[in-house]
C-alpha positions in Angstrom: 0.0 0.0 0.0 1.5 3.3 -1.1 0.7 6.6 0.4 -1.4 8.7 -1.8 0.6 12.1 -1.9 -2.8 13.9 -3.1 -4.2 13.6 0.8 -2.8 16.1 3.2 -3.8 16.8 6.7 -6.4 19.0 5.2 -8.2 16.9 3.6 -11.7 15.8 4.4 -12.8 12.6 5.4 -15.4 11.0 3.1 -17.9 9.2 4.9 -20.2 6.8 3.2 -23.8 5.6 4.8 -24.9 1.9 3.8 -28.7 2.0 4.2 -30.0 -1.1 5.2 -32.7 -2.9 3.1 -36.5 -3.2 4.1 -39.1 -0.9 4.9 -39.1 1.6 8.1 -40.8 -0.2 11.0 -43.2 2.0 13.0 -44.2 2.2 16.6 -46.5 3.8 18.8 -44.9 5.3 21.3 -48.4 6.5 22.8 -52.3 8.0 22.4 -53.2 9.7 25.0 -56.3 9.3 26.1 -57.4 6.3 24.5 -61.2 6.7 26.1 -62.0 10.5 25.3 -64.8 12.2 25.6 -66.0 14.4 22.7 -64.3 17.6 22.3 -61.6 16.5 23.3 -57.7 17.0 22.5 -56.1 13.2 21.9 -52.4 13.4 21.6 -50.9 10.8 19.1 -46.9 9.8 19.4 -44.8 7.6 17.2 -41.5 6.6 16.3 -39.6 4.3 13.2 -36.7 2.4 12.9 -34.8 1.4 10.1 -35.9 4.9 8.5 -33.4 5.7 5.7 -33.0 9.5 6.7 -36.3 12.0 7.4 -39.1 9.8 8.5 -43.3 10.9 7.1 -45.3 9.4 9.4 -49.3 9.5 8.1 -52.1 8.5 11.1 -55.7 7.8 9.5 -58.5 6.6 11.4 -61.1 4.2 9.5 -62.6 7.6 8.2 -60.1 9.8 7.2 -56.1 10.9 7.1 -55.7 12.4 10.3 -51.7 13.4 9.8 -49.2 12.9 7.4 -46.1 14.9 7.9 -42.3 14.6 9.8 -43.8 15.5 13.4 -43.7 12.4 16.0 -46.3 13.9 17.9 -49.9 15.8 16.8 -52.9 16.6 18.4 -56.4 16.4 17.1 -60.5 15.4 18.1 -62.2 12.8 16.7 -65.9 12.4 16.4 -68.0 9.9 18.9 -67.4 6.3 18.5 -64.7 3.5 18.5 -61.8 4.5 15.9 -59.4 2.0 14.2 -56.8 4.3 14.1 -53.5 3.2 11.8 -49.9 4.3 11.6 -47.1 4.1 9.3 -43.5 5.3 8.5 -42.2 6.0 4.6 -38.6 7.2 4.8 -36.7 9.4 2.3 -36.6 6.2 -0.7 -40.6 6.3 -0.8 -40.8 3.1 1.1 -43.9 2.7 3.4 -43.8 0.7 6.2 -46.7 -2.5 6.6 -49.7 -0.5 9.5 -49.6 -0.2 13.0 -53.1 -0.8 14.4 -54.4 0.6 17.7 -57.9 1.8 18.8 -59.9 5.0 20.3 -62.9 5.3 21.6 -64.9 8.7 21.8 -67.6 9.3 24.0 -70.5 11.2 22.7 -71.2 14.1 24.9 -74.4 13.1 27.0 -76.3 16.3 27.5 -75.3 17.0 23.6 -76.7 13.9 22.4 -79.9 14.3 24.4 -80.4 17.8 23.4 -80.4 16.5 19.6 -82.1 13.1 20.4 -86.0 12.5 18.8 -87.0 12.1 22.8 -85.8 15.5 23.9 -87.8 17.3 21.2 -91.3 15.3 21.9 -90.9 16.4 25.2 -90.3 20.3 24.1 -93.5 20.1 22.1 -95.1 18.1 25.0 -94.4 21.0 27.0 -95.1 24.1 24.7 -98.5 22.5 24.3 -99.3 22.1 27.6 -98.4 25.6 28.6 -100.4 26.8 25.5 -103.1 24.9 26.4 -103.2 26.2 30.2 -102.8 30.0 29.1 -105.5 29.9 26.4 -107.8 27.9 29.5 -106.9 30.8 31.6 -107.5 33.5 29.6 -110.6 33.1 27.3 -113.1 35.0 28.9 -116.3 33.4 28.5 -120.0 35.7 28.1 -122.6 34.8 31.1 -125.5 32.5 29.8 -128.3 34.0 29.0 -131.4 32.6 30.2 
């Protein structure tokens, strides 16, 4: 081996990166709450290894993309019911990474739900029609009889 007289001490070191082959493998790291109620904020976390450089992570629940961008971490709401929510990983070749599957539930607000329900607004028109009922009986005025 002969020194190469084109390499002084000023010279910069090449480095070279081997990816490895495969797919990025994602993980949750968390979802917190995973029982909300409606309104609100769920926080979702996640990691990947095997990435080759910048990792686009892209959450969707069974309705809709719910992220897709670099961040580990987002926040969002998501309507009443029980969400299959899915992750994955695509790093900087295009590859995407097989889903992660977790779940959240979302409880519908209570009150909100009764306010809107079929048996709230019988009972409104229940109401109205008794008070109407009672201020009209109290308030016709009615002639004597004549004999």
């Amino acid at each position: 081996m002969r020194d190469n007289p084109a390499l002084n001490a000023t010279s910069r070191p090449i480095y070279l990166v081997v990816p490895t082959e495969g797919t990025p493998t994602p993980y949750v790291t968390s979802i917190e709450p995973r029982r909300a109620e409606e309104g609100q904020t769920i926080t979702f976390r996640a990691g990947a290894q095997n990435a080759h450089g910048n990792v686009t992570y892209r959450w969707t629940s069974d309705l809709e993309v719910l992220y897709e961008g670099e961040k580990r971490e987002f926040n969002t709401t998501l309507s009443p019911g029980v969400h299959t929510i899915e992750l994955q990983a695509r790093d900087l070749r295009g590859n995407w990474s097989e889903p992660v599957t977790r779940s959240v539930t979302v409880e519908e607000d209570a009150l909100r739900g009764f306010l809107y329900s079929t048996e709230f607004r019988i009972a409104v028109l229940i109401i109205l029609i008794g008070v109407t009922m009672n201020f009209v009986g109290k308030h016709v005025v009615s002639k004597p009889r004549e004999e």
